[in-house]
Every structure is written in C-alpha cells, then in structure tokens.
PDB file of N, CA, C and O in Angstrom:
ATOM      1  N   UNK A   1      -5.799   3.841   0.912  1.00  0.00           N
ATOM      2  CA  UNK A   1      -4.605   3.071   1.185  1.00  0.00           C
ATOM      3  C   UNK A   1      -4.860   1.604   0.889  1.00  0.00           C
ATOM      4  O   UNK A   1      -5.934   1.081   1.186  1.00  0.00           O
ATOM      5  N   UNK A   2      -3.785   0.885   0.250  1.00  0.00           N
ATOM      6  CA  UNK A   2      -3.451  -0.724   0.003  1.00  0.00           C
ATOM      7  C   UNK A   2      -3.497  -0.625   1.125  1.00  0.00           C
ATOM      8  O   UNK A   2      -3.071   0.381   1.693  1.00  0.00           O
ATOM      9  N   UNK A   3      -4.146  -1.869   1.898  1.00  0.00           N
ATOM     10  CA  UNK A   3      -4.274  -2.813   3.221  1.00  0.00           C
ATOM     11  C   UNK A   3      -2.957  -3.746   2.821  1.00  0.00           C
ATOM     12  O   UNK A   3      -1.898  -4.087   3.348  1.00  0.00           O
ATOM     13  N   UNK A   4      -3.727  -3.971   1.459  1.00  0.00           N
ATOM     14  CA  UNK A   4      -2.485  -5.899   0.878  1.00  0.00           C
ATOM     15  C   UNK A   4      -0.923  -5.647   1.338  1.00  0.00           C
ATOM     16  O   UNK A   4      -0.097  -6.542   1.518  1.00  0.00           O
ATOM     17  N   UNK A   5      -0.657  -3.978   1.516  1.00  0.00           N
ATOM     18  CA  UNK A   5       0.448  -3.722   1.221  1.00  0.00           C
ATOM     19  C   UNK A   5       1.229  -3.511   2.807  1.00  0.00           C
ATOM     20  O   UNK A   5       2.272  -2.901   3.040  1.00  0.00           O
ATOM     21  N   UNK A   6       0.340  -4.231   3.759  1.00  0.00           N
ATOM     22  CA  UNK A   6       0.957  -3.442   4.573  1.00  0.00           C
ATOM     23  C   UNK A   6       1.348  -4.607   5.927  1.00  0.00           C
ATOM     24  O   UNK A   6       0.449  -5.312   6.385  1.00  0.00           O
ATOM     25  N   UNK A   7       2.663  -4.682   6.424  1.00  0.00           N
ATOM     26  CA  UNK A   7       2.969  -6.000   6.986  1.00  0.00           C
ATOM     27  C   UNK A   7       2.448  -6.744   8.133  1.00  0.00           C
ATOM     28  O   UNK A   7       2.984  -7.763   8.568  1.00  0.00           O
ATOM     29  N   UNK A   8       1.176  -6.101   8.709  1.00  0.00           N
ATOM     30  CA  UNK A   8       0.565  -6.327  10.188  1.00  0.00           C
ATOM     31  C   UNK A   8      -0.895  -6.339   9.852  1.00  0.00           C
ATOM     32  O   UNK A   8      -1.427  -5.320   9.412  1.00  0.00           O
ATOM     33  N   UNK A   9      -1.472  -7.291  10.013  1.00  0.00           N
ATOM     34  CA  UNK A   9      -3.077  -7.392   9.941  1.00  0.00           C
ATOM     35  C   UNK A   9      -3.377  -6.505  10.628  1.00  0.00           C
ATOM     36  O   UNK A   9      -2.660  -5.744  11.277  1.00  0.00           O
ATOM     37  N   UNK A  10      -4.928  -6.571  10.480  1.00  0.00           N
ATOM     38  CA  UNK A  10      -5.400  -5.289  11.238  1.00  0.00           C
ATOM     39  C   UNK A  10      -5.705  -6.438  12.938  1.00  0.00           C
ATOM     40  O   UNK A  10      -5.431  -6.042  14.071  1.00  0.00           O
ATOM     41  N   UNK A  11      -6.075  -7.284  12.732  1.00  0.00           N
ATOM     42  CA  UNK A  11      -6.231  -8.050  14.106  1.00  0.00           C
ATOM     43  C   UNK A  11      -4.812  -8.182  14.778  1.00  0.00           C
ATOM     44  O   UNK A  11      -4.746  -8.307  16.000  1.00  0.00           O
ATOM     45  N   UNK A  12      -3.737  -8.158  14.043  1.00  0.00           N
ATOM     46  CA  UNK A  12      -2.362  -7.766  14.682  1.00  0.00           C
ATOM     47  C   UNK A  12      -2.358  -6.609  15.506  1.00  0.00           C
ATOM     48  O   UNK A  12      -2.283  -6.678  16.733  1.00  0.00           O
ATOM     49  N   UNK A  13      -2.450  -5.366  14.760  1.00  0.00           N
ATOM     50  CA  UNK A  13      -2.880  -4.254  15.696  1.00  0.00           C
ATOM     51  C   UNK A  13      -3.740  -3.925  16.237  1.00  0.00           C
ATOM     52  O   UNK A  13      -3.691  -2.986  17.032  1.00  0.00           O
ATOM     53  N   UNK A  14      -4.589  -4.460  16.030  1.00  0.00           N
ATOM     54  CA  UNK A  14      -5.776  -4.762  17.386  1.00  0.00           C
ATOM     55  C   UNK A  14      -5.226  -5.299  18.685  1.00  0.00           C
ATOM     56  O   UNK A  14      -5.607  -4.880  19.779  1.00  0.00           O
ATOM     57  N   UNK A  15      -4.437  -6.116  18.546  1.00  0.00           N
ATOM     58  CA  UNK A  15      -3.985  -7.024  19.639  1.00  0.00           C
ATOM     59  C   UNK A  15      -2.776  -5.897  19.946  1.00  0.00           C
ATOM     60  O   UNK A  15      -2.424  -6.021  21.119  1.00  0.00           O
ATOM     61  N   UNK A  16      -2.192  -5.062  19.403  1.00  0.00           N
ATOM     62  CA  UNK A  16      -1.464  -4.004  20.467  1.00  0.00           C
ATOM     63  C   UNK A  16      -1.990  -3.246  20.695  1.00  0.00           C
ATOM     64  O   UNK A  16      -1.699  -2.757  21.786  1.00  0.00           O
ATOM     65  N   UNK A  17      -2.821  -2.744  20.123  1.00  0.00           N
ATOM     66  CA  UNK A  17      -4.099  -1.909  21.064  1.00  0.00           C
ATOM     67  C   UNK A  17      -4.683  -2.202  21.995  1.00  0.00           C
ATOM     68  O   UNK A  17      -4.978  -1.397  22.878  1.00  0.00           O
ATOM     69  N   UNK A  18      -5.017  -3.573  22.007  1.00  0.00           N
ATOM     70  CA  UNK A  18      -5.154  -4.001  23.281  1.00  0.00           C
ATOM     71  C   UNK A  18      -4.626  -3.952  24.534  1.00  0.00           C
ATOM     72  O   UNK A  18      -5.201  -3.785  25.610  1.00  0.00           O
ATOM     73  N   UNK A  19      -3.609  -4.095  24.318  1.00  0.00           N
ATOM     74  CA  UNK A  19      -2.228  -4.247  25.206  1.00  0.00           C
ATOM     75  C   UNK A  19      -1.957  -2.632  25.952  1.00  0.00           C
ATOM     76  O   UNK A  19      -1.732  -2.322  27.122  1.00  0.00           O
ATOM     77  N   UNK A  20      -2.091  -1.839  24.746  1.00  0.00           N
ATOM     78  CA  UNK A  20      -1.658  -0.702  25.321  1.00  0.00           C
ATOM     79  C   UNK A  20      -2.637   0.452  25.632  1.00  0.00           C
ATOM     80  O   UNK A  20      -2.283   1.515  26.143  1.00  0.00           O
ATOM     81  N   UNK A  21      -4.084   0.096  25.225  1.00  0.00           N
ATOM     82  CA  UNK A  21      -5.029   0.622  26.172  1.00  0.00           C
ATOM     83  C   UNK A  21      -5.624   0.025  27.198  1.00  0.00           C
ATOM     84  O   UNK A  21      -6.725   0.289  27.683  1.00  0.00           O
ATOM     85  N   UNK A  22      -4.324  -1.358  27.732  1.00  0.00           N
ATOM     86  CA  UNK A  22      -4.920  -1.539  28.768  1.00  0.00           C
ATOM     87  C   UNK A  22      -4.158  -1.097  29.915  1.00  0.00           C
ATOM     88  O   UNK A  22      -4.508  -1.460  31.038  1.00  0.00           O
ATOM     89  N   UNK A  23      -3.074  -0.290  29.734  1.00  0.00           N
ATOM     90  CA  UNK A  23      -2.297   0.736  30.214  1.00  0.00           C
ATOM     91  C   UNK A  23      -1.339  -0.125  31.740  1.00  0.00           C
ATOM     92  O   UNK A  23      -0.985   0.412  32.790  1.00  0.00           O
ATOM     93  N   UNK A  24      -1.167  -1.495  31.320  1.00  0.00           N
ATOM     94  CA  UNK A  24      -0.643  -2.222  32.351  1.00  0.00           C
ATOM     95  C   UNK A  24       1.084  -2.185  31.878  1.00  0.00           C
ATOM     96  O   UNK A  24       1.922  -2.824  32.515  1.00  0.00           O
ATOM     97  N   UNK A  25       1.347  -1.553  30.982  1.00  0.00           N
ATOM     98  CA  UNK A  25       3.091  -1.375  30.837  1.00  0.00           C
ATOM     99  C   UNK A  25       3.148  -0.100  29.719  1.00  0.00           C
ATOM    100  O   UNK A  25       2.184   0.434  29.171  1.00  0.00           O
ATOM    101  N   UNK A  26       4.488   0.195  29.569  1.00  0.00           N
ATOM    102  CA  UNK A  26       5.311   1.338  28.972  1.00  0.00           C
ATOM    103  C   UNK A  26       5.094   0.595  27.287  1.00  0.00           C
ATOM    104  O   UNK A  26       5.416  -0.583  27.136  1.00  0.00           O
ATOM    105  N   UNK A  27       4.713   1.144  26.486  1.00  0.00           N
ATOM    106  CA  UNK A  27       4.903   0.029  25.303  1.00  0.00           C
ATOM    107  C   UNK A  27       6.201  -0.019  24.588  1.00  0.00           C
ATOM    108  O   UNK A  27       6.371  -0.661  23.551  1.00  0.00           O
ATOM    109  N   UNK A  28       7.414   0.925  25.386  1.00  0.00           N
ATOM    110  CA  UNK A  28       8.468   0.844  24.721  1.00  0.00           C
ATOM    111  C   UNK A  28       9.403  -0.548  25.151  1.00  0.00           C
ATOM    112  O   UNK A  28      10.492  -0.929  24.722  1.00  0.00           O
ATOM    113  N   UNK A  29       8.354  -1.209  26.335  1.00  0.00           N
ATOM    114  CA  UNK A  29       9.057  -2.303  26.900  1.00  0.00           C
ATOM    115  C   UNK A  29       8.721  -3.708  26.189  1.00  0.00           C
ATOM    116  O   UNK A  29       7.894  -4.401  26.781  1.00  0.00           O
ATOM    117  N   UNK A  30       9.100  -4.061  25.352  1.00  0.00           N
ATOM    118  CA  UNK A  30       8.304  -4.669  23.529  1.00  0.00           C
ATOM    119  C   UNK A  30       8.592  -6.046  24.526  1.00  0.00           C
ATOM    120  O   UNK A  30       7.912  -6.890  23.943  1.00  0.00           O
ATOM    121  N   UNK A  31       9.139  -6.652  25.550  1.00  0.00           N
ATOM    122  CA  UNK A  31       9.182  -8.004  26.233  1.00  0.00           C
ATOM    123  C   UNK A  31       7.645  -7.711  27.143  1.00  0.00           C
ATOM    124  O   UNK A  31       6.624  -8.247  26.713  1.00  0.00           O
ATOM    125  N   UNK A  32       7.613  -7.277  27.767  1.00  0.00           N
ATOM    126  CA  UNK A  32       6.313  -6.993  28.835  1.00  0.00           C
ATOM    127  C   UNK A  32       4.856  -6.724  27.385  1.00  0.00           C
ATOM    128  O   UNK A  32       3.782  -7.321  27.477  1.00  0.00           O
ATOM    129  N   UNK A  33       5.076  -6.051  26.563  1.00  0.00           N
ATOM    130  CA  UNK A  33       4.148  -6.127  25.730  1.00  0.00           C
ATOM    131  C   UNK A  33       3.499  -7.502  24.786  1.00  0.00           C
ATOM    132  O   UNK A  33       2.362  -7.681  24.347  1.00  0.00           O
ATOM    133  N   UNK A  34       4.595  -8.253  24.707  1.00  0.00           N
ATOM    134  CA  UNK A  34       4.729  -9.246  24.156  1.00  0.00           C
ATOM    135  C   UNK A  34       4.187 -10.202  25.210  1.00  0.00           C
ATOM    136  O   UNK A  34       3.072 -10.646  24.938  1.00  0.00           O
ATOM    137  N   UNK A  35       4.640 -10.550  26.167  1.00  0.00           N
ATOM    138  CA  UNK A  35       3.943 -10.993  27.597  1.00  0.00           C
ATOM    139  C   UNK A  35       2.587 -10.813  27.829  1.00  0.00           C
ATOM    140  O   UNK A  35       1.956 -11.805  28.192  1.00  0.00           O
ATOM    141  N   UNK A  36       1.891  -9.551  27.669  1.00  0.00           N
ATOM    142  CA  UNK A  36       0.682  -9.264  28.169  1.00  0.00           C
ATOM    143  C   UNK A  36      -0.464  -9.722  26.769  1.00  0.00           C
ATOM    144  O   UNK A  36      -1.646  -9.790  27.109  1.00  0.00           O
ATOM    145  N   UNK A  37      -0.149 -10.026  25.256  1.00  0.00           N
ATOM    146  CA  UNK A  37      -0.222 -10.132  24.477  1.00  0.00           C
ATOM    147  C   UNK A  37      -0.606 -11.716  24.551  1.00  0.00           C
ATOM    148  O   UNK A  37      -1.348 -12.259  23.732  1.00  0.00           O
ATOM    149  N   UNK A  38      -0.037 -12.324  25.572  1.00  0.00           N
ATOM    150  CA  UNK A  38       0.288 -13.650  25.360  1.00  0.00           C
ATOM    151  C   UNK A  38       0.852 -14.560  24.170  1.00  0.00           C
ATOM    152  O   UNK A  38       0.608 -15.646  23.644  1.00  0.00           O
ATOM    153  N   UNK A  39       1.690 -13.560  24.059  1.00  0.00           N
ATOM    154  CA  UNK A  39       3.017 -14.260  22.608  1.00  0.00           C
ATOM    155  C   UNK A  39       1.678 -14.143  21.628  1.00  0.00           C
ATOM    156  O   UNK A  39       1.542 -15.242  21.089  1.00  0.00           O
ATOM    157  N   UNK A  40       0.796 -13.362  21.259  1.00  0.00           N
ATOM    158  CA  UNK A  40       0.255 -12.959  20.285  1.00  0.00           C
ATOM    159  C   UNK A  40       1.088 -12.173  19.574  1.00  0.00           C
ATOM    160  O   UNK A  40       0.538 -12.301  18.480  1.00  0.00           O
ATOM    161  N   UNK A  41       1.854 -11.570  19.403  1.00  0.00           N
ATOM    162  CA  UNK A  41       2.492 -10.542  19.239  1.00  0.00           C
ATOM    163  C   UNK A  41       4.279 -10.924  19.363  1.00  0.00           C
ATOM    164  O   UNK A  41       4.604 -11.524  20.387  1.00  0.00           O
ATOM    165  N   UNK A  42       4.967 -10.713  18.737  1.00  0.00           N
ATOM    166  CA  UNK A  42       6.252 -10.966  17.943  1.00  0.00           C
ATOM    167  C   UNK A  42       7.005  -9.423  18.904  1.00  0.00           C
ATOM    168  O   UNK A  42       6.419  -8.489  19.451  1.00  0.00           O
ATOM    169  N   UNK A  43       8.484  -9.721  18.773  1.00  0.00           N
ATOM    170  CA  UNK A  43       8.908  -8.228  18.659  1.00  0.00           C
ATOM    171  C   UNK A  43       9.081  -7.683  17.217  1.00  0.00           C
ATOM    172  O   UNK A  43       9.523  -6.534  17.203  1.00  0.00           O
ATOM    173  N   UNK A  44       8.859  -8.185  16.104  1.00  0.00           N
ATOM    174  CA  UNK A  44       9.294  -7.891  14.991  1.00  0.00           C
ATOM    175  C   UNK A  44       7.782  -6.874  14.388  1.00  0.00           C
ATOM    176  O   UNK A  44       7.885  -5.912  13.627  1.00  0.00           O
ATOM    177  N   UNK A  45       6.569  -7.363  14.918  1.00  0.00           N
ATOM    178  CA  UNK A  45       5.529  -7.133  14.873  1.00  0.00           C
ATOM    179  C   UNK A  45       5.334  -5.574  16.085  1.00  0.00           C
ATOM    180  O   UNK A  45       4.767  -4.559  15.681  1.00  0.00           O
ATOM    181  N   UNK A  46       5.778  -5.654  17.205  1.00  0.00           N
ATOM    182  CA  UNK A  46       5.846  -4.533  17.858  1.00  0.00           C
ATOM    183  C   UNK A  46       6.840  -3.069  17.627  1.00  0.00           C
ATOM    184  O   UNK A  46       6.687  -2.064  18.321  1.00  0.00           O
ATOM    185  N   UNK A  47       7.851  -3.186  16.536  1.00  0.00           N
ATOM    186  CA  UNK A  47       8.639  -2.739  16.316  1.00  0.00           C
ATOM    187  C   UNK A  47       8.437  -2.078  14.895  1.00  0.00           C
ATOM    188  O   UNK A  47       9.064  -1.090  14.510  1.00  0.00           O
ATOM    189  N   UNK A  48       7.375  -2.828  14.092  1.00  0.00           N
ATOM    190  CA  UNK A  48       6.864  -2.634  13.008  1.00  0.00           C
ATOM    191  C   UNK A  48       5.902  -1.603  13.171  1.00  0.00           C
ATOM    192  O   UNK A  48       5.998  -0.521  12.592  1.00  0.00           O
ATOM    193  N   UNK A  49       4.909  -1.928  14.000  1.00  0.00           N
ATOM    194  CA  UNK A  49       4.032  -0.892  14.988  1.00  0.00           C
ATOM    195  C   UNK A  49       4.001   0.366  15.554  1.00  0.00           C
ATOM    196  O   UNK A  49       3.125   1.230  15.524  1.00  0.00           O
ATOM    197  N   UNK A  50       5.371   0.331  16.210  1.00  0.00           N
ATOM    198  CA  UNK A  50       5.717   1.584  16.809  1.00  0.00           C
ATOM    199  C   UNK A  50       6.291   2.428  15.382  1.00  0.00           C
ATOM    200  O   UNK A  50       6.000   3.609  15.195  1.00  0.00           O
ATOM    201  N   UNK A  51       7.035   1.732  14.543  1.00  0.00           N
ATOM    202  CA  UNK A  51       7.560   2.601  13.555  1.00  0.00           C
ATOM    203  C   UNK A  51       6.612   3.462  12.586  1.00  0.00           C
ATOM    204  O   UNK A  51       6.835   4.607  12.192  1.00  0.00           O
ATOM    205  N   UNK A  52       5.263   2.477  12.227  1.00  0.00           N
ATOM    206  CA  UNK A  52       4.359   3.050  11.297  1.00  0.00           C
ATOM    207  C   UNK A  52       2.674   3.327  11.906  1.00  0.00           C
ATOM    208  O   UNK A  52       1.645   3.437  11.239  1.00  0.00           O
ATOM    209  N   UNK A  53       2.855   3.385  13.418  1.00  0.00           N
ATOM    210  CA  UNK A  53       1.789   3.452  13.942  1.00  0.00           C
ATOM    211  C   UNK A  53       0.735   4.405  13.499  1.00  0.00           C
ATOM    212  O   UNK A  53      -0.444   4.287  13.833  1.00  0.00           O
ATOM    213  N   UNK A  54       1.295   5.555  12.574  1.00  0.00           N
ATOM    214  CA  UNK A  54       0.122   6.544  11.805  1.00  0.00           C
ATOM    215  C   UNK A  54      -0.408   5.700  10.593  1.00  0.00           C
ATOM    216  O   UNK A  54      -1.533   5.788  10.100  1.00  0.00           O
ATOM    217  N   UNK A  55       0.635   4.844  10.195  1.00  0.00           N
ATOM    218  CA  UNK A  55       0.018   4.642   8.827  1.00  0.00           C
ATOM    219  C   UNK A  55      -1.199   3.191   8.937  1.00  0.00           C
ATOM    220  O   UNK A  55      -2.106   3.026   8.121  1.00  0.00           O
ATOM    221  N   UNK A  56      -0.970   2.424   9.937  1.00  0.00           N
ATOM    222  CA  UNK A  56      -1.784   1.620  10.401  1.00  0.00           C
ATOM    223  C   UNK A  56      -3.167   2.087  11.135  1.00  0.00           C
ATOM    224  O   UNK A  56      -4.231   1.469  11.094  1.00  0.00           O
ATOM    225  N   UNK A  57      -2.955   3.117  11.705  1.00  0.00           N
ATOM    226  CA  UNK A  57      -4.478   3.571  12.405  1.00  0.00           C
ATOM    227  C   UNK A  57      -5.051   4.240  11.065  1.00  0.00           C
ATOM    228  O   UNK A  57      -6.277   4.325  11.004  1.00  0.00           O
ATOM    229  N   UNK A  58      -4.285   4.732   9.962  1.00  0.00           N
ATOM    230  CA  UNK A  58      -5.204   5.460   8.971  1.00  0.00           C
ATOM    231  C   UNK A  58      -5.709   4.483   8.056  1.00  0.00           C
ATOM    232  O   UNK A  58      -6.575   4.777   7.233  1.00  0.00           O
ATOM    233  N   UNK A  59      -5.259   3.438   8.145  1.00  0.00           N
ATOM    234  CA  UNK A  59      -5.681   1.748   7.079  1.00  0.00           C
ATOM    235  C   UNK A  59      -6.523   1.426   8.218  1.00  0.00           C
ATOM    236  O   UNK A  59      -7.693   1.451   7.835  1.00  0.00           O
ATOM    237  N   UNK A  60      -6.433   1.106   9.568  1.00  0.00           N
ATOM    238  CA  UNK A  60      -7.528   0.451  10.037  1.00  0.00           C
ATOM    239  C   UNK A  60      -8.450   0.948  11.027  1.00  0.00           C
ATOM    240  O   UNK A  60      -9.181   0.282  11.760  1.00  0.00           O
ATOM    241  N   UNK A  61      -8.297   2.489  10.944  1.00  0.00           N
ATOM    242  CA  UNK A  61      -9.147   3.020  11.991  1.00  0.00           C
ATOM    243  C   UNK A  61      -8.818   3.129  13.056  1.00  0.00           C
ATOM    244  O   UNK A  61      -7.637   2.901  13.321  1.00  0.00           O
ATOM    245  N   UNK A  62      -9.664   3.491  14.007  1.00  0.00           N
ATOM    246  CA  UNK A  62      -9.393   3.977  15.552  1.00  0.00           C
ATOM    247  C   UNK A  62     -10.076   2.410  16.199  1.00  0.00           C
ATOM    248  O   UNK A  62     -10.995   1.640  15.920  1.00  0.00           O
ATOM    249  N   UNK A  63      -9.162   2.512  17.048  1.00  0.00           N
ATOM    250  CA  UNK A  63      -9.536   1.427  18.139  1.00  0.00           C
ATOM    251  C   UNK A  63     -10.894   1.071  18.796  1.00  0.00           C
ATOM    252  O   UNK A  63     -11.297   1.933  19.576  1.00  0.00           O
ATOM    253  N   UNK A  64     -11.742  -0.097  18.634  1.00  0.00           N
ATOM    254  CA  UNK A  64     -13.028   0.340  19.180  1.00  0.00           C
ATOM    255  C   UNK A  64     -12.703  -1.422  20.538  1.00  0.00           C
ATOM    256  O   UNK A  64     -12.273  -2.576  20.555  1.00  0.00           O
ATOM    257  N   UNK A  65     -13.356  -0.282  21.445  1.00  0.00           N
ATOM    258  CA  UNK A  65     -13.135  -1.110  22.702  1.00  0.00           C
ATOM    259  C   UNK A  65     -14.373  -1.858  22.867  1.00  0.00           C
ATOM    260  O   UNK A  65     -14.504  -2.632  23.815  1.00  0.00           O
TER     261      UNK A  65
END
C-alpha cells in the first residue's frame, strides 16, 4: 500500500489509538475523543478514521503500546 496516498499520518492514528485503548470514552463520541486527544485530533481526522480504520491499520500496523 501507498502511505503518500493516504489522508492521516500514521502518528495521527497513533494518537487515536491512543485515545481509544485507553478505553476512557465510546469513540463514537468524536467531541470526548477529541478532548482526551488534547485537540490533537480534528473531527475531520476522527471521522476519516472510523471510516477507513482497516485500511490504516494495514498501512501502519497494529498498535504498539
């Protein structure tokens, strides 16, 4: 897979991985995610996420804690 091609760094989704293995909210609640993120994180960026979340873990791997 093109990385170049794809609209969320991988440290972007790192930073919702973060968020949501730290299991302190629902991640469908994209304000509280965005919050815990500390405005790291956009809703345009969380919404992007949830939509292509297979195709981003297969460009950047599994989450390492």
């Amino acid at each position: 897979m093109n990385t170049a091609t794809l609209a969320i760094t991988k440290e972007t989704f790192n930073q919702y991985r973060r968020v949501q293995y730290g299991g302190r909210t629902n991640m469908f609640d994209v304000t509280a995610v965005i919050r815990l993120s500390h405005n790291k994180l956009t809703k345009a960026d969380c919404m992007d996420i949830m939509k292509n979340y297979g195709t981003y873990t297969e460009a950047y791997g599994e989450y390492e804690r």
